[in-house]
C-alpha positions as CSV (number, residue, x, y, z in Angstrom):
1,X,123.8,154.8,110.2
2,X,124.7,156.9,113.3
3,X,121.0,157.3,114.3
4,X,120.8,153.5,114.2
5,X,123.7,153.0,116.2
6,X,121.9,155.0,118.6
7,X,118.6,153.3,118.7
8,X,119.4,150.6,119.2
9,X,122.2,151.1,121.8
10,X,119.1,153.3,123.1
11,X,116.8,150.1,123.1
12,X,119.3,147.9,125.0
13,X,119.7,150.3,128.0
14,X,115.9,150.5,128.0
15,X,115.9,146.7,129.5
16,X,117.9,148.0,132.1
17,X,115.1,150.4,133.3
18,X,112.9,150.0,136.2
19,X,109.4,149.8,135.6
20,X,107.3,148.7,138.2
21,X,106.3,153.1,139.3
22,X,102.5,153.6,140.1
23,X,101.8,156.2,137.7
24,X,99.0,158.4,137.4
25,X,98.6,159.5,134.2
26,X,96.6,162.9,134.5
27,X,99.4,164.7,136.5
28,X,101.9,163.2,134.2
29,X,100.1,164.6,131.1
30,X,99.8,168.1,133.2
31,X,103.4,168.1,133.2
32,X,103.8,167.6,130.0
33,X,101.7,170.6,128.9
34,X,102.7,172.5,131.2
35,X,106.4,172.2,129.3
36,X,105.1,171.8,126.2
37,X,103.2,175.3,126.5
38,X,105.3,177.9,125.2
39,X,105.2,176.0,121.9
40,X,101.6,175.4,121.9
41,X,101.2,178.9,122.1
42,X,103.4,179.7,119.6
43,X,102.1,177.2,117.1
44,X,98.7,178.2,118.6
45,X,97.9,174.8,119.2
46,X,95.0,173.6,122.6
47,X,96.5,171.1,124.5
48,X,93.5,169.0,126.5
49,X,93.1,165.9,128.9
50,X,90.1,163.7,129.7
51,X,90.3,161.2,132.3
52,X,93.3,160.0,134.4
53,X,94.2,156.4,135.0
54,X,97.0,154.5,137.5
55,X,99.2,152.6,135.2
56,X,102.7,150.7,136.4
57,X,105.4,150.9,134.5
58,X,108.7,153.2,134.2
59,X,108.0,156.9,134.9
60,X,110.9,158.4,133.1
61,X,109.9,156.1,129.8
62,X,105.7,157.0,130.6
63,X,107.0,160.7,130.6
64,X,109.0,160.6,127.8
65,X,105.9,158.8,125.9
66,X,103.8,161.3,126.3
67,X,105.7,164.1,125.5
68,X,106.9,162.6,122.2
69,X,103.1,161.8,121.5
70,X,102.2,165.8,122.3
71,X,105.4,167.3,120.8
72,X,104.9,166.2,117.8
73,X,101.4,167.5,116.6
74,X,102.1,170.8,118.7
75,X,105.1,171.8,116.7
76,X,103.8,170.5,113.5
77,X,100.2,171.6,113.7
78,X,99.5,171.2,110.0
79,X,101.0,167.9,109.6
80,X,98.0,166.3,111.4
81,X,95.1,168.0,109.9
């Protein structure tokens, strides 16, 4: 019940959020790896761009995106095989 709570309280502070950044996406994702890397190492897991693309929308929610999206199969490796 309390993780509900949570998203949506979550979901109605994300209307609030600005989301009109320029945003390139291939210095975003280098970011990401580059935090995401001591647990792709650990989990021995490759983490690999191609291409880059300018989107607008809210960095902090782009960021957050993409870091869910690579989290996920780096710490789980397994889980998407």
């Amino acid at each position: 019940m309390s993780q509900m709570t949570n998203t949506l309280l979550e979901m109605s502070e994300l209307r609030n959020i600005k989301c009109s950044d320029k945003i390139q996406l291939a210095p975003m994702t280098d970011e990401v790896f580059a935090d995401l890397a001591p647990i792709a190492d650990e989990k021995n897991v490759s983490l690999t761009r191609d291409g880059d693309a300018l989107i607008i929308g809210s960095d902090t929610l782009i960021y957050r995106m993409i870091f869910n999206l690579t989290e996920t199969p780096s710490v789980t490796p397994d889980a998407i095989r």
